[in-house]
ZAROZA-275656 format. One record per atom (N, C-alpha, C): residue number from 1; residue in three letters; atom name; x, y, z. Coordinates in nm, 4 decimals, padded with zeros to 6 digits. Example, Ala and Ser with C-alpha at 12.3 -4.5 7.8 and 13.67 -1.06 7.14 Angstrom:
2
<lumfi num="1" residu="ALA" atome="N" c1="01.3190" c2="-00.5690" c3="00.7800"/>
<lumfi num="1" residu="ALA" atome="CA" c1="01.2300" c2="-00.4500" c3="00.7800"/>
<lumfi num="1" residu="ALA" atome="C" c1="01.3200" c2="-00.3300" c3="00.7800"/>
<lumfi num="2" residu="SER" atome="N" c1="01.2850" c2="-00.2250" c3="00.7080"/>
<lumfi num="2" residu="SER" atome="CA" c1="01.3670" c2="-00.1060" c3="00.7140"/>
<lumfi num="2" residu="SER" atome="C" c1="01.2900" c2="00.0030" c3="00.7870"/>
REM end
This chain:
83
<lumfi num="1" residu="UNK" atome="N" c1="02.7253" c2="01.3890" c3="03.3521"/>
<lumfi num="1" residu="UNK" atome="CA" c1="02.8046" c2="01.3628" c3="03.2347"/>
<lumfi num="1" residu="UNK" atome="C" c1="02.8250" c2="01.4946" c3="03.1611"/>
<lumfi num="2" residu="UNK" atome="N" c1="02.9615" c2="01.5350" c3="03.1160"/>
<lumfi num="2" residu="UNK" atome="CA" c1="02.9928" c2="01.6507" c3="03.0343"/>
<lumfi num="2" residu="UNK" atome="C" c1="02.9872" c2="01.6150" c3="02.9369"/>
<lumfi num="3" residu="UNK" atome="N" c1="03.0037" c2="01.7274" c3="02.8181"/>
<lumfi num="3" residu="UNK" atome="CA" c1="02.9764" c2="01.6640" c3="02.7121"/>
<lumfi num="3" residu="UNK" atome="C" c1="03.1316" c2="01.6473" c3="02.6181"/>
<lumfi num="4" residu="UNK" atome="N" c1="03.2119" c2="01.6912" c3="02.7198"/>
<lumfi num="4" residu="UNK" atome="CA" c1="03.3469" c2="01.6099" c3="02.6963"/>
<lumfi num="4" residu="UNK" atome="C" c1="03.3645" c2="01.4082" c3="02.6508"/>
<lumfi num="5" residu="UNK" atome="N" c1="03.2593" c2="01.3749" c3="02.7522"/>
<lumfi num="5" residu="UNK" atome="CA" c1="03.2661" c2="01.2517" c3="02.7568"/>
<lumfi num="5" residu="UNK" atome="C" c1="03.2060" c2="01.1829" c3="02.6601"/>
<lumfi num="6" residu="UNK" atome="N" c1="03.1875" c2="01.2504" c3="02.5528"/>
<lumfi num="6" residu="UNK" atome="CA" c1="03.1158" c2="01.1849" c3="02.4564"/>
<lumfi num="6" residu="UNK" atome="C" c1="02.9814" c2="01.1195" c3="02.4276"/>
<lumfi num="7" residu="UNK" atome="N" c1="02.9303" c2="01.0774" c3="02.3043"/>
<lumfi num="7" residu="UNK" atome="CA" c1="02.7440" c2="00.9957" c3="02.2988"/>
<lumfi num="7" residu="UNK" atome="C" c1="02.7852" c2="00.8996" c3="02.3872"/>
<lumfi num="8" residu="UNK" atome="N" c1="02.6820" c2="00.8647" c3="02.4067"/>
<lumfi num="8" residu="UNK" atome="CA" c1="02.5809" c2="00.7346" c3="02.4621"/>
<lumfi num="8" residu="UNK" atome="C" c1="02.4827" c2="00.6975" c3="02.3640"/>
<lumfi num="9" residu="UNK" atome="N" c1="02.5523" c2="00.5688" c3="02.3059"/>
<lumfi num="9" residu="UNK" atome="CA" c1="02.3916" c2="00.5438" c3="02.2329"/>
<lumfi num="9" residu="UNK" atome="C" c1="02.3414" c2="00.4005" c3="02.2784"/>
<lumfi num="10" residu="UNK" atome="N" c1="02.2235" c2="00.3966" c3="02.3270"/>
<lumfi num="10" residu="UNK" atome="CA" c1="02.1649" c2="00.2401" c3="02.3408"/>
<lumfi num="10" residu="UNK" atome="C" c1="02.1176" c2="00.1813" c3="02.2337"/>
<lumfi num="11" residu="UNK" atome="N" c1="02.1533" c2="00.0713" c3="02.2348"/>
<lumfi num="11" residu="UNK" atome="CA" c1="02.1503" c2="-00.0278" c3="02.1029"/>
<lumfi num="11" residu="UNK" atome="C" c1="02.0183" c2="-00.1099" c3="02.1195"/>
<lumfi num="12" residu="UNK" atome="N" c1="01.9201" c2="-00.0985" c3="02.0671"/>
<lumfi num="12" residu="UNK" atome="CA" c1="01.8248" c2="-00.2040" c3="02.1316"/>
<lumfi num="12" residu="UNK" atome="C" c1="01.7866" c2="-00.2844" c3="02.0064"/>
<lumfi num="13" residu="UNK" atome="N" c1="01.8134" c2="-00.4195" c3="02.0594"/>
<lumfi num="13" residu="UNK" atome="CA" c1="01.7893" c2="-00.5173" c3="01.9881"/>
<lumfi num="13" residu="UNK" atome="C" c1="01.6208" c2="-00.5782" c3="01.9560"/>
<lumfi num="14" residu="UNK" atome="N" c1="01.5784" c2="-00.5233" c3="01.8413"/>
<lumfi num="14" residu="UNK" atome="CA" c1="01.4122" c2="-00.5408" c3="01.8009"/>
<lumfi num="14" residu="UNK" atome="C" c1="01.3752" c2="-00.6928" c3="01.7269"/>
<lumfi num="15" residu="UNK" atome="N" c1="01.4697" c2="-00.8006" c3="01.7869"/>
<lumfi num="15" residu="UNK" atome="CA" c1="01.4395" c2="-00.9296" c3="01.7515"/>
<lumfi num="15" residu="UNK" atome="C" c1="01.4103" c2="-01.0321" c3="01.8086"/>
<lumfi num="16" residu="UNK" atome="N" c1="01.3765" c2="-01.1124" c3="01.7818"/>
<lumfi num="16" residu="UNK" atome="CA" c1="01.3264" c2="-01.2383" c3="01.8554"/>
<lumfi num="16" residu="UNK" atome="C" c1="01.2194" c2="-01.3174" c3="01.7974"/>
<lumfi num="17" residu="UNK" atome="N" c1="01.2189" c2="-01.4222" c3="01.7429"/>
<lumfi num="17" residu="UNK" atome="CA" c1="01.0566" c2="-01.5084" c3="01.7171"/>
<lumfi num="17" residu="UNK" atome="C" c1="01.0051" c2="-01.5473" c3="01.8184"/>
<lumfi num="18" residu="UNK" atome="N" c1="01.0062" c2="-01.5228" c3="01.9220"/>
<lumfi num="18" residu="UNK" atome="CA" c1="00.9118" c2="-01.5866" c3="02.0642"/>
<lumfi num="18" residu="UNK" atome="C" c1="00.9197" c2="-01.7297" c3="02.0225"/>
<lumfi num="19" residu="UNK" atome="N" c1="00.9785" c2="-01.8121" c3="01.9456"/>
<lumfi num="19" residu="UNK" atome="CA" c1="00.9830" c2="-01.9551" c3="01.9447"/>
<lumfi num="19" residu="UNK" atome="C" c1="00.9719" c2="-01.9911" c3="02.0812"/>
<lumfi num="20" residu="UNK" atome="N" c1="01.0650" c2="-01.9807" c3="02.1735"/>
<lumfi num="20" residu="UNK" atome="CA" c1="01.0688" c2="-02.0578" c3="02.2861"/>
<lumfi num="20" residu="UNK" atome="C" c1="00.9887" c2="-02.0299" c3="02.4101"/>
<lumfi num="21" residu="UNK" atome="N" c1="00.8913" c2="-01.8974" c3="02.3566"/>
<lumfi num="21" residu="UNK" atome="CA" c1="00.7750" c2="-01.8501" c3="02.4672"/>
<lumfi num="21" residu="UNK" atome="C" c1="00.6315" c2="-01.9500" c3="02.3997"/>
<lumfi num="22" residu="UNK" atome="N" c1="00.6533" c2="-01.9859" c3="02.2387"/>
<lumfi num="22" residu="UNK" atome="CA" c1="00.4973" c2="-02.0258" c3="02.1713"/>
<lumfi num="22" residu="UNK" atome="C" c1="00.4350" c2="-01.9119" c3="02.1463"/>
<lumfi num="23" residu="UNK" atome="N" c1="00.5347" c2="-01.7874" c3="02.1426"/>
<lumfi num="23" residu="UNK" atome="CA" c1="00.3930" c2="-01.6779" c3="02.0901"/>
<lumfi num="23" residu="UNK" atome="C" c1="00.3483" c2="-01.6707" c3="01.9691"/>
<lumfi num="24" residu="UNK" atome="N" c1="00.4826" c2="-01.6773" c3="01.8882"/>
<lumfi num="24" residu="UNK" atome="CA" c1="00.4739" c2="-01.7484" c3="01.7496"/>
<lumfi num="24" residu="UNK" atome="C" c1="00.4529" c2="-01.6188" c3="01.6288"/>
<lumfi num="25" residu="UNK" atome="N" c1="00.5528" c2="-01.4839" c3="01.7205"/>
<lumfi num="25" residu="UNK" atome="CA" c1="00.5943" c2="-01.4060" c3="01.6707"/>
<lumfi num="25" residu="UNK" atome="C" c1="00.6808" c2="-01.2922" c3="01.7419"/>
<lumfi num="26" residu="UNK" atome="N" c1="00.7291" c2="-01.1944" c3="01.6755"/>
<lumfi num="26" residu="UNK" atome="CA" c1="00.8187" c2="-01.1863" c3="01.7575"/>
<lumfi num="26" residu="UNK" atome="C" c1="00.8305" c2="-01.0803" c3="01.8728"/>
<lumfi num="27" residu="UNK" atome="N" c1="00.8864" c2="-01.1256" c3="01.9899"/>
<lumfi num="27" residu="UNK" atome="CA" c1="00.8016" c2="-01.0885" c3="02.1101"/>
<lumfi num="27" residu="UNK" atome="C" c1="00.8257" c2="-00.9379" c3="02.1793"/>
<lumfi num="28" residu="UNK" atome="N" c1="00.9134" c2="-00.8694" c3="02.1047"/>
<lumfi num="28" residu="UNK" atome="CA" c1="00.9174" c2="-00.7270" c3="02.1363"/>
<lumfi num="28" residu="UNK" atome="C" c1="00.8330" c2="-00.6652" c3="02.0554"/>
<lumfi num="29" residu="UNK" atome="N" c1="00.7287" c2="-00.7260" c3="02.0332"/>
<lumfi num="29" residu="UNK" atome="CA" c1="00.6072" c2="-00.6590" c3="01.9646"/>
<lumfi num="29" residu="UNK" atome="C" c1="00.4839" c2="-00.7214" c3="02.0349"/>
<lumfi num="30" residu="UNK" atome="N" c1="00.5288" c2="-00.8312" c3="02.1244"/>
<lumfi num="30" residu="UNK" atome="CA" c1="00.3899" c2="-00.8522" c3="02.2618"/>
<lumfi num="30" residu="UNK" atome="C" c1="00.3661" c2="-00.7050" c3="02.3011"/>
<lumfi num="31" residu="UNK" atome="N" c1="00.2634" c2="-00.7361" c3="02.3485"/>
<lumfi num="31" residu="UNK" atome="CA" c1="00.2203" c2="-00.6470" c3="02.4773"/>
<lumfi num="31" residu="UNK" atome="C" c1="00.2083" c2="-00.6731" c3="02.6141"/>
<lumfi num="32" residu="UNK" atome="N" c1="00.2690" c2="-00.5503" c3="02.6855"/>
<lumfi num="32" residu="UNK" atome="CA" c1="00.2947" c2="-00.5016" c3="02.8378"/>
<lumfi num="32" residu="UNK" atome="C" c1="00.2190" c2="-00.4469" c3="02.8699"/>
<lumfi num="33" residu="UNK" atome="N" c1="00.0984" c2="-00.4083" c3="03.0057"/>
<lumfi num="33" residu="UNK" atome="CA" c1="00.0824" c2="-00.3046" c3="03.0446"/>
<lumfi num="33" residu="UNK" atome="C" c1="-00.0012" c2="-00.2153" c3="02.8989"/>
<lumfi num="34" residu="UNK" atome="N" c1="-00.0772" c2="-00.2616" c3="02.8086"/>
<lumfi num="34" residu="UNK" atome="CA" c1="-00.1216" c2="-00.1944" c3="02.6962"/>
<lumfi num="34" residu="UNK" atome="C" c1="-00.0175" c2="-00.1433" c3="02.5960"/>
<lumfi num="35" residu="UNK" atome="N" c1="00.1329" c2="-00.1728" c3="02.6148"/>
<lumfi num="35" residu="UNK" atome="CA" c1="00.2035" c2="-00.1258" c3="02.4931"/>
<lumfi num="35" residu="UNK" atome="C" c1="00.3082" c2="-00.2125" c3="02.4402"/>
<lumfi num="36" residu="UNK" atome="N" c1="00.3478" c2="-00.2449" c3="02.3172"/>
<lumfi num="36" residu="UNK" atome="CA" c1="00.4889" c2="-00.3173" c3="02.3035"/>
<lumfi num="36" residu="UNK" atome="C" c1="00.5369" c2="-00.3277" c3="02.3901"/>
<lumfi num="37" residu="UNK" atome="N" c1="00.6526" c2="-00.4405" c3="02.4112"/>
<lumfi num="37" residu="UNK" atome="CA" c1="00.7364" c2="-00.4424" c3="02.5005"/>
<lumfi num="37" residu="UNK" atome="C" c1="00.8686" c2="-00.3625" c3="02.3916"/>
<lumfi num="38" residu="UNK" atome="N" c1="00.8871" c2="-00.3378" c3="02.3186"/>
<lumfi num="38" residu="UNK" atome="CA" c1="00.9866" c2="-00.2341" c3="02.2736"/>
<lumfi num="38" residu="UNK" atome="C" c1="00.9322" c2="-00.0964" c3="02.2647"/>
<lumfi num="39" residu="UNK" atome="N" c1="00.8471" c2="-00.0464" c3="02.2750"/>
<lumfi num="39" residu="UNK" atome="CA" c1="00.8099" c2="00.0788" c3="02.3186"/>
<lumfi num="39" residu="UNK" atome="C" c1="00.8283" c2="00.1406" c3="02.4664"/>
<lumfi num="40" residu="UNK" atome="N" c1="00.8378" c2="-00.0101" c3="02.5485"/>
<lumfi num="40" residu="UNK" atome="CA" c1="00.8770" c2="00.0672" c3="02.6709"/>
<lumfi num="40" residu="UNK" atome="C" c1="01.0153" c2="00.0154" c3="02.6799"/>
<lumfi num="41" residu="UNK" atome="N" c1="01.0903" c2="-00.0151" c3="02.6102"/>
<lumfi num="41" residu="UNK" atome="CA" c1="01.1993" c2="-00.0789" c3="02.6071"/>
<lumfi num="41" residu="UNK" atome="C" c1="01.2867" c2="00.0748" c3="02.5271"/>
<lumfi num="42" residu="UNK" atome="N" c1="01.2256" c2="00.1388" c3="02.4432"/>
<lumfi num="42" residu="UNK" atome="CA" c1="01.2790" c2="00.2548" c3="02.3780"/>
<lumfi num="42" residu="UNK" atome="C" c1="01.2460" c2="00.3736" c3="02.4598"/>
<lumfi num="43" residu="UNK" atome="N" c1="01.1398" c2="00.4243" c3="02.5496"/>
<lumfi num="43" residu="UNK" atome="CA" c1="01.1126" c2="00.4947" c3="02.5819"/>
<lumfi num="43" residu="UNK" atome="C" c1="01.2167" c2="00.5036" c3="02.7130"/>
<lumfi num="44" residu="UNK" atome="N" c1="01.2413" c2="00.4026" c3="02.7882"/>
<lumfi num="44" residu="UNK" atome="CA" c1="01.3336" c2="00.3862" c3="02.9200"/>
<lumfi num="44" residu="UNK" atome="C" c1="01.4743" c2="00.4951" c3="02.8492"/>
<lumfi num="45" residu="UNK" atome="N" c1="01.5043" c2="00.3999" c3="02.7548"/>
<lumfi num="45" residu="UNK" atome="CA" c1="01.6371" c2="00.5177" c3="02.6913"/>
<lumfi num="45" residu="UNK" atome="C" c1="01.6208" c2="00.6234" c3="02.7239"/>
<lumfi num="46" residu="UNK" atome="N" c1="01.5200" c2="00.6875" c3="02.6223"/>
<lumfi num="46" residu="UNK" atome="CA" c1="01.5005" c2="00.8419" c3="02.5677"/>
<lumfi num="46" residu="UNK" atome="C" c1="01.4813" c2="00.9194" c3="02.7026"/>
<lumfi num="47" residu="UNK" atome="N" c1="01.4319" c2="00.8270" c3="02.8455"/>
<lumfi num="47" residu="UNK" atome="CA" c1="01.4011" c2="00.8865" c3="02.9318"/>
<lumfi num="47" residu="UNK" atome="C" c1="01.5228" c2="00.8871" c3="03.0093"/>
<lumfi num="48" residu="UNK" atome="N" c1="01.6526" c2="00.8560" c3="02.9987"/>
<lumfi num="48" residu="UNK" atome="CA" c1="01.7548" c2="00.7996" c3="03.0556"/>
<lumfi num="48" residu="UNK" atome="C" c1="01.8570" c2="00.9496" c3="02.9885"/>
<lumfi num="49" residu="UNK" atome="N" c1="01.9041" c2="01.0255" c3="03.0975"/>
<lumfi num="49" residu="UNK" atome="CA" c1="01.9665" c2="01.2051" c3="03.0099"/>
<lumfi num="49" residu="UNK" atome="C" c1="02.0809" c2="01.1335" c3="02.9936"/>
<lumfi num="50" residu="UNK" atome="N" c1="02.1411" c2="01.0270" c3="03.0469"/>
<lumfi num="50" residu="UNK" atome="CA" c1="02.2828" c2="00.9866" c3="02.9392"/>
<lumfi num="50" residu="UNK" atome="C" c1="02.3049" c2="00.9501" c3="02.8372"/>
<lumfi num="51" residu="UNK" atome="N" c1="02.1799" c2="00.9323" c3="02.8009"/>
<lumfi num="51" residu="UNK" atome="CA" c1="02.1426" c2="00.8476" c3="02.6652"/>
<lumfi num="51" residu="UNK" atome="C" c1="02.1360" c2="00.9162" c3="02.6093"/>
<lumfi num="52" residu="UNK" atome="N" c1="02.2161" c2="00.9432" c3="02.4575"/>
<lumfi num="52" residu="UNK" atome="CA" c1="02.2052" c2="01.1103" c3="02.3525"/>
<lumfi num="52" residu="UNK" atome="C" c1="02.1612" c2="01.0223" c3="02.2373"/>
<lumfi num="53" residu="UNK" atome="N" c1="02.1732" c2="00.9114" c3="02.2251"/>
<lumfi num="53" residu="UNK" atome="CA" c1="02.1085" c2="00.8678" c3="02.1196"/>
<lumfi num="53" residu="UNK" atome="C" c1="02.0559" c2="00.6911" c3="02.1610"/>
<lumfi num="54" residu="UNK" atome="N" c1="01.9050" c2="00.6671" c3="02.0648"/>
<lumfi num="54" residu="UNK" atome="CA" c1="01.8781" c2="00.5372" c3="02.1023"/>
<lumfi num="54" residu="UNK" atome="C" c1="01.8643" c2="00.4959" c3="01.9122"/>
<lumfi num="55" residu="UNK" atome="N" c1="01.9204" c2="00.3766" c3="01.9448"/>
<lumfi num="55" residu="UNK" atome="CA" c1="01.9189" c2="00.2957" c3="01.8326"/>
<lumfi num="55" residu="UNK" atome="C" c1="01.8403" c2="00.1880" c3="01.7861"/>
<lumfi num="56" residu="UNK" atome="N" c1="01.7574" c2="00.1697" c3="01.7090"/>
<lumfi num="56" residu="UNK" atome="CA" c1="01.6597" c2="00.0092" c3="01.6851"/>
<lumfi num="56" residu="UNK" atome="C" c1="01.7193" c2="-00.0370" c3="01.5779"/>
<lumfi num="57" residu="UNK" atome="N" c1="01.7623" c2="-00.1822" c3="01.6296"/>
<lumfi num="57" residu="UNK" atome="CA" c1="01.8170" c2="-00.3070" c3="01.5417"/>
<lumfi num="57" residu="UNK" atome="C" c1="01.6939" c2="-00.3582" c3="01.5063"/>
<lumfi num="58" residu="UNK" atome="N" c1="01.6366" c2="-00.3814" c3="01.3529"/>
<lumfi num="58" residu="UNK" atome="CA" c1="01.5243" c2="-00.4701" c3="01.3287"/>
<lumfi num="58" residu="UNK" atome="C" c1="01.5415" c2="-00.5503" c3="01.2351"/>
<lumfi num="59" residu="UNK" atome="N" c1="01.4944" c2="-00.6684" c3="01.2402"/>
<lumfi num="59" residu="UNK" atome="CA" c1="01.5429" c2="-00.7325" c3="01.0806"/>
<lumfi num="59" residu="UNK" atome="C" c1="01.4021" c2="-00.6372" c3="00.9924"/>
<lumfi num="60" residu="UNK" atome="N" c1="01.4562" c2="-00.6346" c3="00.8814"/>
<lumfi num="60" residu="UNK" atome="CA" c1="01.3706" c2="-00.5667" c3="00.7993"/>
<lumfi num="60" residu="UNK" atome="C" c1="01.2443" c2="-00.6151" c3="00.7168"/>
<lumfi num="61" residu="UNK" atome="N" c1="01.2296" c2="-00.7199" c3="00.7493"/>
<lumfi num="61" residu="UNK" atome="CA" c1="01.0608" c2="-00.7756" c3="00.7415"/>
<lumfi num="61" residu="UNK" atome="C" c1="01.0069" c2="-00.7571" c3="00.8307"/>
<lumfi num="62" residu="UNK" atome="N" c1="01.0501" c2="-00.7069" c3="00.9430"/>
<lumfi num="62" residu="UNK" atome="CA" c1="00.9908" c2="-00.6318" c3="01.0655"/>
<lumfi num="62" residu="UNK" atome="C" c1="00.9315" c2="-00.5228" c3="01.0704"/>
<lumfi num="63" residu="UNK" atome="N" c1="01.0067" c2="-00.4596" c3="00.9642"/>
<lumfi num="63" residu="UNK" atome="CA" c1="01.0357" c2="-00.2881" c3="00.9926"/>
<lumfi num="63" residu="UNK" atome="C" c1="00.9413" c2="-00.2127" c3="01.0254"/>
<lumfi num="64" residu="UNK" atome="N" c1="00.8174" c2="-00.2562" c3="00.9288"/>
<lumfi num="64" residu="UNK" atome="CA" c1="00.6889" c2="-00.2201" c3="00.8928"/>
<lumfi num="64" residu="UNK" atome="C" c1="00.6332" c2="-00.2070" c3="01.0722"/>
<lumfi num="65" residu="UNK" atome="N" c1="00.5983" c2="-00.3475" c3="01.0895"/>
<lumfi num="65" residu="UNK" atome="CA" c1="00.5650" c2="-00.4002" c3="01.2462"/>
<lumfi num="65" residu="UNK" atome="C" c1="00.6089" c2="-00.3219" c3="01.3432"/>
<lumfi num="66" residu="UNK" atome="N" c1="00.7787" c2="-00.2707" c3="01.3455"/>
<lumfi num="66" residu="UNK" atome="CA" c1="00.7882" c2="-00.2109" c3="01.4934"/>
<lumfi num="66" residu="UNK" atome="C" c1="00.8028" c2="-00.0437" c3="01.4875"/>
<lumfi num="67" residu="UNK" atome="N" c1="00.7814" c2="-00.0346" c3="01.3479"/>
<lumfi num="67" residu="UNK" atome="CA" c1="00.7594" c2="00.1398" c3="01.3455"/>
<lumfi num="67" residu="UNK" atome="C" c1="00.5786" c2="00.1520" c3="01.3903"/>
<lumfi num="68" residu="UNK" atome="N" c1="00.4587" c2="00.0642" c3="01.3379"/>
<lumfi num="68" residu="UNK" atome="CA" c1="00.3574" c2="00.0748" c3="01.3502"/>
<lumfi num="68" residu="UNK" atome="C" c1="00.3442" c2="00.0775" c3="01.5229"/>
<lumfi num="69" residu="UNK" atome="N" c1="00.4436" c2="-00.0085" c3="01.6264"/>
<lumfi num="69" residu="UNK" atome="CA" c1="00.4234" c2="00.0173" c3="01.7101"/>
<lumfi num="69" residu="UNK" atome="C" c1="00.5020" c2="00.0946" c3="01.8013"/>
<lumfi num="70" residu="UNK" atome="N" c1="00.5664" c2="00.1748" c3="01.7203"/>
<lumfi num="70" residu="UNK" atome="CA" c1="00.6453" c2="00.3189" c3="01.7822"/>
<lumfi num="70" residu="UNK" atome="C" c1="00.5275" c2="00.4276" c3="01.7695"/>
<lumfi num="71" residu="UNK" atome="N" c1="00.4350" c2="00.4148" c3="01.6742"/>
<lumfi num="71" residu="UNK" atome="CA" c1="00.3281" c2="00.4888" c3="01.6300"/>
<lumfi num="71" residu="UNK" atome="C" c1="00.3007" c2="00.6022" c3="01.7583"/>
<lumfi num="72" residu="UNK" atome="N" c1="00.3316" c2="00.5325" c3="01.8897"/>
<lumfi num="72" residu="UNK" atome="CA" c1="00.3030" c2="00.6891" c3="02.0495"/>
<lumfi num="72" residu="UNK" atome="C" c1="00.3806" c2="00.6580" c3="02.1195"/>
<lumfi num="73" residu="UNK" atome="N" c1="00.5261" c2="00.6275" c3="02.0799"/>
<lumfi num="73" residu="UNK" atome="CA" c1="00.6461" c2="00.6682" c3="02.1231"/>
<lumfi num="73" residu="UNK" atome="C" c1="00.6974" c2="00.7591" c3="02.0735"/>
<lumfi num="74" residu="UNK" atome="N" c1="00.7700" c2="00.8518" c3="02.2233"/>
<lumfi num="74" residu="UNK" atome="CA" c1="00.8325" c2="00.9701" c3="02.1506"/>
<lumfi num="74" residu="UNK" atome="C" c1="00.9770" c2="00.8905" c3="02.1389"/>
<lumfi num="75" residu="UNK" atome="N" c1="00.9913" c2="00.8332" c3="02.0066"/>
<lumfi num="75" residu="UNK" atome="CA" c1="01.1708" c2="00.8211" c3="01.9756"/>
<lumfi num="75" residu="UNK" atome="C" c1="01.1235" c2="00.8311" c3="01.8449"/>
<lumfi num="76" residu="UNK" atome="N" c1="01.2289" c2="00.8772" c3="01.7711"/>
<lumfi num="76" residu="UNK" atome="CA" c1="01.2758" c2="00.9502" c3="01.6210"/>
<lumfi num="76" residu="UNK" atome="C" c1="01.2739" c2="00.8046" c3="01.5640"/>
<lumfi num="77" residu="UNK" atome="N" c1="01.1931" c2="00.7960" c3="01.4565"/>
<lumfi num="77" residu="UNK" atome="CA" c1="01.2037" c2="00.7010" c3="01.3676"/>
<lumfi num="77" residu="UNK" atome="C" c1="01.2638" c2="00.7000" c3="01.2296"/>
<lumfi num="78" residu="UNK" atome="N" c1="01.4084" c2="00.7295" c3="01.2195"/>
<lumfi num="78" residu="UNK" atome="CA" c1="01.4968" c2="00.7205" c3="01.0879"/>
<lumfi num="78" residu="UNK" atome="C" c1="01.6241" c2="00.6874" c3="01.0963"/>
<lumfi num="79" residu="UNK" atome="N" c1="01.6063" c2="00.6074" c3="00.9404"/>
<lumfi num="79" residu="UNK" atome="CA" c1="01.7179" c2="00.5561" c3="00.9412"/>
<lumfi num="79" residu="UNK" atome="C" c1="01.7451" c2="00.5102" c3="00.8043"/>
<lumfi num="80" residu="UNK" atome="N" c1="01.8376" c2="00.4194" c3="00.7885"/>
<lumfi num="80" residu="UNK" atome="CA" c1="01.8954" c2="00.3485" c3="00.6211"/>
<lumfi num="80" residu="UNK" atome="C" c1="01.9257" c2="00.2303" c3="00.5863"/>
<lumfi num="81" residu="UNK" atome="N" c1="01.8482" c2="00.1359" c3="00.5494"/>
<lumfi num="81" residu="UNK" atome="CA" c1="01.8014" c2="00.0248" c3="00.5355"/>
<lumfi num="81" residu="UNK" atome="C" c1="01.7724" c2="-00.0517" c3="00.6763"/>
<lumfi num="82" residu="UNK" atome="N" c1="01.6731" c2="00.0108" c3="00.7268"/>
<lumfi num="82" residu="UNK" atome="CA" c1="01.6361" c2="-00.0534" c3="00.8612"/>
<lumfi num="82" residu="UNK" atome="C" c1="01.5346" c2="00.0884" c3="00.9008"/>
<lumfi num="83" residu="UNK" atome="N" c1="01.5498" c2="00.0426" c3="01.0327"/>
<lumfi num="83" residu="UNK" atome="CA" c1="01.5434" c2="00.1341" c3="01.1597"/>
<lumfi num="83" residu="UNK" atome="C" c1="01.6576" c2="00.2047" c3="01.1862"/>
REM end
């Protein structure tokens, strides 16, 4: 990819209540393998060279929750009223 062709940004969606798993919260904040499942869900991006930017959608009673578990992910945590 040149950089004619413009960003790439992945949009990742940081929602879900696990209602329909019974986890009985919300489930990109389970754990995989010892980490969030949105930590390896953000990290795939950042590791992905087309990807110039990754994005986290969170509802914002979340916010708190999925930055604590970005806590040893390398992705940039800022933003304006959110993630």
């Amino acid at each position: 990819m040149s950089e004619s062709d413009g960003a790439v940004v992945a949009v990742v969606l940081g929602a879900g209540q696990g209602t329909r798993m019974g986890a009985g919260r919300n489930k990109v904040l389970l754990t995989l393998r010892g980490k969030p499942i949105l930590v390896h869900a953000l990290a795939a991006f950042e590791q992905t060279p087309q990807v110039t930017e990754t994005l986290l959608v969170a509802h914002p009673d979340e916010e708190a929750m999925c930055l604590e578990a970005m806590e040893n992910c390398p992705v940039e945590a800022i933003g304006e009223n959110g993630l």
